[in-house]
Each structure stands twice: as structure tokens, then as C-alpha cells.
N, C-alpha and C positions, 0 to 999 in steps of 0.2 A: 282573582282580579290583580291586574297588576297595578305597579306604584306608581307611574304617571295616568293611568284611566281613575284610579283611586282618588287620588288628588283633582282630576277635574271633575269629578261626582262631590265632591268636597267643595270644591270652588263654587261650581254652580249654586248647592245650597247654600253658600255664604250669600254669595251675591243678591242671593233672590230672598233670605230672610233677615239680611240686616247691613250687610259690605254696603249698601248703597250710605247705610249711615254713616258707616266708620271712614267713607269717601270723602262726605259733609263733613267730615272734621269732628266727630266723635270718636270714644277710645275704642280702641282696638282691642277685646275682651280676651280674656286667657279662652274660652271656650274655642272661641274662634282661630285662636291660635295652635290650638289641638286638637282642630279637624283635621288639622294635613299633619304636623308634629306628633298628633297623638297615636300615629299609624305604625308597628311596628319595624314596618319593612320602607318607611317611606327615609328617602335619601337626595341628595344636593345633584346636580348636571353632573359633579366629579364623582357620584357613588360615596361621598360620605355622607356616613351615619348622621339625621337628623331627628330620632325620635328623641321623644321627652314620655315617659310613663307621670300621665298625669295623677294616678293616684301619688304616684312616689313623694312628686314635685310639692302636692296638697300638703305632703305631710314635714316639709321639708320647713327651714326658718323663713322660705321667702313665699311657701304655699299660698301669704297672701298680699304678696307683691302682684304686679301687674307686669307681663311679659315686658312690654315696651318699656320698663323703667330701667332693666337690663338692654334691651336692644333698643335705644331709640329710633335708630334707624330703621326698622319694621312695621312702621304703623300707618300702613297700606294693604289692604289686600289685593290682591298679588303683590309680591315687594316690589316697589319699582328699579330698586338695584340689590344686590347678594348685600346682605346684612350682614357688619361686622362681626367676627371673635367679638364675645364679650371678655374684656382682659380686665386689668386695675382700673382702669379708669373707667369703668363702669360702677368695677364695685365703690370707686371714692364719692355718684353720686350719695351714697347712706352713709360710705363709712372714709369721709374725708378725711379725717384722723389718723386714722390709721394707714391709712393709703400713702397720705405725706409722711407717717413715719419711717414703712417699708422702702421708699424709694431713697433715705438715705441709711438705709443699711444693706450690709453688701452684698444680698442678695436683690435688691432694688437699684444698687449701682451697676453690678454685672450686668443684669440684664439691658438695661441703657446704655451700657456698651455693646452691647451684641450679642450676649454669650447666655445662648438660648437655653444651655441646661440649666441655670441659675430657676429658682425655687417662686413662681408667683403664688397668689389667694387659693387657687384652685388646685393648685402641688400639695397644699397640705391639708386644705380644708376640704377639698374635696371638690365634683361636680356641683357648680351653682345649684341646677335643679333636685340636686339630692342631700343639698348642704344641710347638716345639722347643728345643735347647739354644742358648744365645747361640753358641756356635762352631760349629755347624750352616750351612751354606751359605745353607742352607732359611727361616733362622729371620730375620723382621720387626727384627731388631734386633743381626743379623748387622752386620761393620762396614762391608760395603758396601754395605749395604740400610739401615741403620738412619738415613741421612741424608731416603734416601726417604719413611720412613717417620715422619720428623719432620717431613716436608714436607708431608704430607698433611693437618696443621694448620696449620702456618709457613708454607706456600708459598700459604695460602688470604688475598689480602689484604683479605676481603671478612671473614672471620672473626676474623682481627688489629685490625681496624678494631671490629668491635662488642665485642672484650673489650678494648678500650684497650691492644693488647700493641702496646712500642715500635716495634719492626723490626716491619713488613709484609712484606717478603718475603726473611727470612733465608734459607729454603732457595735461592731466586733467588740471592744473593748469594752463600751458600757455595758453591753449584753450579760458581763462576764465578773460586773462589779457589783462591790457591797448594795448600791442603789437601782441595779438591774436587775437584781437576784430579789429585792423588797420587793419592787415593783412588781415585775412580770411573774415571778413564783411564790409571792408571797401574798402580791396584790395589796401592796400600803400605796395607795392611792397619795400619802404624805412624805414618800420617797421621790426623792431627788430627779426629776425627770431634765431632758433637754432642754426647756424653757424657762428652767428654774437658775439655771446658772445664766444661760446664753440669752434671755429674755424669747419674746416668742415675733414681734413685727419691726421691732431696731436692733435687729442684732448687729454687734459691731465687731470689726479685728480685733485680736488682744492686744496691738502695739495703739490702739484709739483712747485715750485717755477718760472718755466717757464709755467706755465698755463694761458691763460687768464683770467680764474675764482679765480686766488691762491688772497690774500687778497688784497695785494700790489700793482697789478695789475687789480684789479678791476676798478677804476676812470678811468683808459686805456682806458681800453673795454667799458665801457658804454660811454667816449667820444668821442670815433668813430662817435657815433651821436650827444650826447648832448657836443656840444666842448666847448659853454658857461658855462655851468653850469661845467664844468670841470674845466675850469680856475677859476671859481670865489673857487670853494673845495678847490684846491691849493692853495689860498691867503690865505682861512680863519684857524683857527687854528685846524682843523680837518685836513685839508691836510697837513698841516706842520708837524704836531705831524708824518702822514704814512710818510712823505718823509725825517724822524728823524728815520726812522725804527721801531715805536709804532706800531704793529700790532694790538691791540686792538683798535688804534683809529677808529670811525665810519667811513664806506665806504657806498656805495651806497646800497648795499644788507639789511644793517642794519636798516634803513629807509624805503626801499621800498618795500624791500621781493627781492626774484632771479627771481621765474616765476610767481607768483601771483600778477605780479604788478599793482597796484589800480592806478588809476586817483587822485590826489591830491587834488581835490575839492568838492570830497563826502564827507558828515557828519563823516561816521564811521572812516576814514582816519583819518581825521582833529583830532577825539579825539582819536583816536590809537597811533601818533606819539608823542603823552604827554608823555604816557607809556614809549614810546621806549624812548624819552627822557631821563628819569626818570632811566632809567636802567644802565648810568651811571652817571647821577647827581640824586643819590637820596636824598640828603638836599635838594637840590634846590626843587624837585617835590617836599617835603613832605610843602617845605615852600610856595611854589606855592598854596598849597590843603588849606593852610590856609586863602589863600586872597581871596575876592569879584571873581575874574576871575578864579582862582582856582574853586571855589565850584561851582559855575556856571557851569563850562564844568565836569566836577566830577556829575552832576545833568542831564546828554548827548545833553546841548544847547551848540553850537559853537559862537555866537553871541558877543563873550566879547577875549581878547587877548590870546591868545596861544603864546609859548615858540616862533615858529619862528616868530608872528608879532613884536614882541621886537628883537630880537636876530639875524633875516634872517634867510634864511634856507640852505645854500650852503654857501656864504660869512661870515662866523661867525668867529666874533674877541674879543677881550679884551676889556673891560671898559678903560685899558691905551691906546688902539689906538685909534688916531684922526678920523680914516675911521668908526669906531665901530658904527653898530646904538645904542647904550648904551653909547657914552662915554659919559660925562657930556654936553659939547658943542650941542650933538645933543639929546639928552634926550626929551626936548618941541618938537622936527621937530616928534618925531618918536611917542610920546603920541598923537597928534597932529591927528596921522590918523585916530585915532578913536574918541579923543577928543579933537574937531574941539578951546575951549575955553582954552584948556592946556597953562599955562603961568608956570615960574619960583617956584614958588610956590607949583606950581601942582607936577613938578615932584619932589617934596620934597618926594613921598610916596618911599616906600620901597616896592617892588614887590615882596622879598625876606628876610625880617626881620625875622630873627633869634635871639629868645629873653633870649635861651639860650647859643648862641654862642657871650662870654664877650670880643672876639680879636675886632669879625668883628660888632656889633653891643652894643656898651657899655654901650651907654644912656640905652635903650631899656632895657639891662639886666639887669643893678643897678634897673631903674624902677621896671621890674619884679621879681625881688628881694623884694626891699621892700613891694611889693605888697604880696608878698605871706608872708612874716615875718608878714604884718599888718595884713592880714587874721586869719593868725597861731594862733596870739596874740588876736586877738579879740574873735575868739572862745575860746581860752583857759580861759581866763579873765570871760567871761560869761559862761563857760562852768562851772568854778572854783563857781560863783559867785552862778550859781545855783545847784549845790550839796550841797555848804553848808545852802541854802537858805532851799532845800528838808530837812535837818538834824537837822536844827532848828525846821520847822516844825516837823517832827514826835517826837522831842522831845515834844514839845508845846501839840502834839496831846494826848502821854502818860501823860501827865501830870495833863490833864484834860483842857486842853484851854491856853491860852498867858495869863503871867504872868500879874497882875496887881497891 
């Protein structure tokens, strides 16, 4: 049989056991609606696909919505005109909230502009007629699918690139980190997924000051999870500095990366975050590169102290506070971890001796001062000593031999 004799074998029975109602102005029943929709092969004037598998649909969050709450447009048998795409503004009659929250985020602003690949309800959730719940296995936005299913715009770098979206291939990246690796090969359902940072229906630019990504708000969003390490940021003088409004102060991204986040106790880390150190304390790094522990990790051995065994890595404070693992009071406890014999003495060293800086290291500088005056002097004095030594000889030499 084919698809339009199908359809009016369909029509007919509508019409003769119950369409004359649904003409009167009664609803228009899903059964009804899946005499012609519920036909495999049945399709639109242009040959697109219009079936709908009504078992699916049954089983689906809307199995017991009414077709026409989705198409209002439809509630005629035969349509009297082509019934709309059902888009956003169908799904905002249920879910008006949400609907108004996506249209001002920037996937709800793109696409109001024009710019068709941008992400609606049915990109990530799925087919209306087969939508299911977020905690569904099944469901496009489940939390071990929903990375995929970000990826199938994120992971495209060919589509990053014509809407000027920063990361090109964030899904690559996340795929590849500490929170892709929990997730997808570990299955912690409590790992860090895309909605967890970027929220899931407003998501916003990172330069949007209500973003969860905007700078300020960063420590936020990552303590969602880590809520220790989030208090301890706040005490130490990196968090004080963001909550003085210092936007340059270090946040968590700065450290860790956004979607390539590393495990904290591989080699390559351990000597990467020197760097990142470094990139606002550049004295300190260059005086660092000068010391035994310096050149040692500068040589790519981890085995000797890095910036956070001295300093912590989240709780970081001042030499003047008493909590500081640097202040003078705990200077032995904190040498001590690694140099089990560390007394009073010991921490006399300078881990950061600057021998040109005369404020903060004076002895030191007078010393290298003199040292290089003594240097200066001692070659000039023999440098002196031997040109004119050269001078006499080649005179001695013209002369015919030293004078006798």
C-alpha cells in the first residue's frame, strides 16, 4: 500500500468514526493523530519524514501530553494548513521558565540573530516525541551522555571557528581530563560535567558578569564540588585579593586549565605550575631558578621543593601571618618535611635571595657589591700590570736584550 492511498484509508476512518467531532470543536485525540503519523513510511508533500512511533512517544515525558499542546496548529483533521516546527515556543507553553531563561543565553541570543547552528530544546534534549527525563539512562543529557551531546557542537572545530567560539575543541579537551576520565571511564555520575560549570538553560559568555565562568565567580562554580578547597582560596591572599575586586588575582582556571584539567600529582603538572607561578611572581621564579631546588626542577626532576611545598597551594598567606606556612615561627615545622634534621639554623637560608635587590636583602647586596668592585679591581690592576709588563718587553726586545 502506498503512503498517500494509506493515509486516505486512514482519513476515511477518521472521519466516519469520530473527525465529524473533532470538527464540532472537540480535542483532537493522540489516537487520531497516529493513524496517519503512526505509519512508518508516511511522509509530508516534500517527502519529509513525519512518523512518530507511538509506543516510543507513550513512553516518553510527554506520552501523556495531547499532540495539539505541542502543535496547536493541528487540531483539524485534515490540517487545514502545513502545521508548524514545533520550536521553543511551543515547549514555553509547560516550560515558560525555562524557555525565558534560554533566550537570554547565548545560545538563545544566536539563534535570534540568525545563526541556525546555535543549540535549541531539541539539540540537546532530544526528539520531543522520544524526550526523556534528565535521570533517564536514555536521555541526550543524562550525565554520562550529556558531554557527548555538547560535543556534537564543541567537538565540531570547523563550527567553533565560523561562530568565533573561544575553545575549538572543548569536548576534545574535556574528554581527556581529570573530570572526563571520572565520568566517562569511571562513571562518577558526581564528576564534573558540562552543566556543572556552564550551567545547563542560561548559559552566559565568560566576559558576562552573571556567568558562572566570568572570573569572580569562578571559586563559586568549582566549589560546588570542592567546598574545602574553596574555603581554604578565600582565607588565603588570592581570594582576598578576588573578593577586593582584583580581577587578575589567580582563580582556579589559572592553575588548572578550564577543560584540560590534569591530576595534580603527575611529573608534567608539578613542573608546569612553577611556570604558572612565575607568570605573576617573576622575581621570585627568576630567584627560585637560582637556588639548589630551583635548578633541580628547571633539570624536569620533581624530587626537591616547589613553590606550593613552602607556600601551600590554596591557603597561601604572608610571612606576617601567624597561620602562614612561611612565617618565621613555622619556617623549621615546614623545612622539616622534607628535611626531617631542619633546626633553627637551617632555616637561616634564603630560598629567595635577591642580591641585587638592597631594600630587601642588604647584607647580601653590600657583599655582592664588593665582590664585583674586588673582581673589577683585581683584573684591572693585573690587566694594568701586564700591558705595561708587554711594553717594557718589546721595548727590551728593540733594544737588543734587558739593559745591563
Amino acid at each position: 500500500m502506498s503512503n498517500s492511498s494509506g493515509c486516505k484509508i486512514a482519513l476515511v476512518l477518521l472521519l466516519c468514526l469520530g473527525a465529524a467531532g473533532a470538527a464540532a470543536g472537540e480535542e483532537v485525540t493522540n489516537d487520531a493523530c497516529l493513524a496517519c503519523h503512526g505509519m512508518e513510511d508516511f511522509a509530508g508533500p516534500e517527502g519529509q519524514p513525519l512518523f512518530v512511533n507511538g509506543e516510543s512517544f507513550g513512553d516518553s515525558v510527554h506520552g501523556t501530553l495531547p499532540c495539539t499542546g505541542c502543535h496547536p496548529d493541528a487540531t483539524t483533521i485534515p490540517h487545514e494548513e502545513k502545521p508548524k516546527h514545533a520550536g521553543p515556543q511551543a515547549c514555553a507553553t509547560c516550560h515558560p521558565d525555562v524557555v525565558e531563561t534560554y533566550e537570554t543565553s547565548v545560545h538563545g541570543k544566536a539563534r535570534a540573530n540568525g545563526e541556525n547552528d546555535a543549540a535549541t530544546c531539541t539539540s540537546c534534549h532530544g526528539p520531543p516525541h522520544t524526550l526523556r527525563k534528565v535521570s533517564d539512562p536514555g536521555s541526550p543529557v543524562y550525565a554520562l551522555n550529556l558531554p557527548r551531546t555538547c560535543g556534537t557542537c564543541h567537538g565540531d572545530e570547523a563550527l567553533a571557528k565560523r561562530h568565533n567560539i573561544p575553545v575549538v575543541d572543548a569536548y576534545q579537551l574535556y574528554m581527556d581530563s581529570i573530570h572526563g576520565r571520572a565520568l566517562t571511564r569511571s562513571g562518577l555520575l558526581v564528576a564534573a560535567n558540562c552543566s556543572s560549570c556552564h550551567g545547563s538553560h542560561g548559559i552566559l559568555p565568560l566576559d558576562d558578569p552573571q556567568s558562572k565562568i566570568y572570573r569572580s565567580t569562578i571559586p563559586d562554580t568549582c566549589g560546588g564540588c570542592h567546598a574545602g578547597v574553596e574555603e581554604a582560596y578565600y582565607k588565603g591572599v588570592h581570594g582576598q585579593a578576588l573578593k577586593h575586586g582584583r580581577l587578575k588575582a589567580p582563580v582556579c582556571i589559572d592553575c588548572h586549565t578550564a577543560h584540560r584539567i590534569a591530576r595534580v600529582d603527575t611529573e608534567p603538572w608539578k613542573l608546569q605550575i612553577i611556570k604558572e607561578c612565575g607568570t605573576c611572581h617573576e622575581e621570585s621564579l627568576k630567584t627560585y631558578r637560582d637556588t639548589f631546588h630551583g635548578q633541580v626542577t628547571a633539570l624536569g626532576f620533581t624530587i626537591v621543593a616547589r613553590c606550593s611545598d613552602c607556600h601551600g597551594a590554596h591557603h597561601v598567606l604572608p610571612a606576617s601571618d601567624p597561620e602562614s606556612t612561611i612565617a618565621p615561627a613555622n619556617l623549621v615545622t615546614t623545612c622539616r618535611k622534607c628535611h626531617a634534621d631542619a633546626n633553627a639554623n637551617f632555616v637561616l637560608f634564603s630560598p629567595h635571595a635577591d642580591p641585587e635587590n638592597k631594600e630587601r636583602n642588604p647584607g647580601l647586596y653590600y657583599v655582592t657589591q664588593g665582590m664585583t668592585w674586588l673582581i673589577i679591581g683585581t683584573f684591572f690592576f693585573f690587566g694594568l700590570h701586564t700591558v705595561l709588563w708587554l711594553v717594557r718587553s718589546l721595548v727590551e726586545h728593540r733594544n737588543g736584550g734587558p739593559a745591563e
